[in-house]
N, C-alpha and C positions, 0 to 999 in steps of 0.2 A: 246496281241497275240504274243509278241515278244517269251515269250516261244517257243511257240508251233513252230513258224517261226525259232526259231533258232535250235531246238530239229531235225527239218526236216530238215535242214541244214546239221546235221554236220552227222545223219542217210545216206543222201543222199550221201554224200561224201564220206564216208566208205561206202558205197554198204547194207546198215543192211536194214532188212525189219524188221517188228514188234516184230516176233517173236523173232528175235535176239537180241532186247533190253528186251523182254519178261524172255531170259533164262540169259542174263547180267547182270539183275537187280531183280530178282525174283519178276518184277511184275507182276500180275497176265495178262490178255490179254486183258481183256475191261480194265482196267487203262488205258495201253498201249494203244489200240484204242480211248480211251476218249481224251486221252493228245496229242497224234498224229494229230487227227483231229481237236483240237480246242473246243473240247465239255465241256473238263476241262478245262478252262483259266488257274486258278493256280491251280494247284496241289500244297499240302501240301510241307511243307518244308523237311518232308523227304522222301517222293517219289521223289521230283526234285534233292535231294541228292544222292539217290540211281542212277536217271538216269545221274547226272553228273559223279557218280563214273562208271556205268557201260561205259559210253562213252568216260572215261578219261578225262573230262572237265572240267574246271572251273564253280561251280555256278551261282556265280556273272556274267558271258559270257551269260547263258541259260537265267539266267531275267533280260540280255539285263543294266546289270550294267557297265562290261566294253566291250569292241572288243574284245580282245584276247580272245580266249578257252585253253590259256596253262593255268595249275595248275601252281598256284606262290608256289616256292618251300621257306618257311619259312627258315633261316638259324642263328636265334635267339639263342645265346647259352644258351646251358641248365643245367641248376645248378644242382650241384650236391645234392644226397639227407639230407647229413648234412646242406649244405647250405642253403637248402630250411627247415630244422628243424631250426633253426637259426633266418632266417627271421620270421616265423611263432611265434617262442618265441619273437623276438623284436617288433612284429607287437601285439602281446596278453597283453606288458609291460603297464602298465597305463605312460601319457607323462612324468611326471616325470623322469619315467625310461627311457623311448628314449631320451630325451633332456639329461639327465646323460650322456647314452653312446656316442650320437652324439658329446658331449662335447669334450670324452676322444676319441676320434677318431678323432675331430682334431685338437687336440693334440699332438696325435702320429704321424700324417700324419705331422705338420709341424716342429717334432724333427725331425723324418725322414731328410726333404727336406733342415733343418741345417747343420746335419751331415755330408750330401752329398754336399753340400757348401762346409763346411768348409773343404772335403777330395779333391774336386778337389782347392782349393784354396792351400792347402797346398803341390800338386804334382805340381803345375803352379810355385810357386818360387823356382827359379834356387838357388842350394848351400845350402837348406835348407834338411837337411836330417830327 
């Protein structure tokens, strides 16, 4: 019942009566009444979708997963569409092929991490031009 307890919750507290999660969420009015009242326990997973996005809430909040009702705002960055063409080609490579390029990758990561050694080693002695 934690739904439905929580749905009348956060309805209550914005002032919304049925029909205003009715026209929020295009569900039709008996959902709404079904779920409102507890007649629906769960409601599918995308009607309870619908009524978290119409009430700006979190899912997980409505089936009583976490307390909060903020939407967690993801801030994951997101690759660009070569790089995601890229991964996709390395992920399709039979292991051989990935173990190849993991190889030369670190590889290059630790000439890199020489080179840059060896530059500030070479600015750290005094008189050495």
């Amino acid at each position: 019942m934690i739904f439905t307890e929580r749905l009348n919750l956060v309805m209550n507290a914005r002032g919304w009566r049925q029909i205003d999660l009715c026209k929020a969420s295009g569900l039709t009015s008996s959902q709404v009444a079904y779920i409102v009242k507890g007649k629906t326990k769960d409601p599918t997973i995308t009607t309870a979708a619908r009524i978290a996005k119409a009430l700006n809430v979190s899912l997980d909040y409505l089936a009583g997963l976490k307390d909060d009702p903020a939407i967690e705002r993801h801030t994951a960055p997101v690759m660009e569409i070569e790089t995601v063409r890229l991964v996709e080609d390395f992920e399709s490579l039979p292991e051989e092929g990935r173990g190849a390029i993991l190889d030369q990758l670190e590889f290059q990561k630790l000439k890199s991490l020489r080179a840059s050694e060896a530059a500030v080693q070479d600015n750290s002695v005094p008189g050495i031009a």
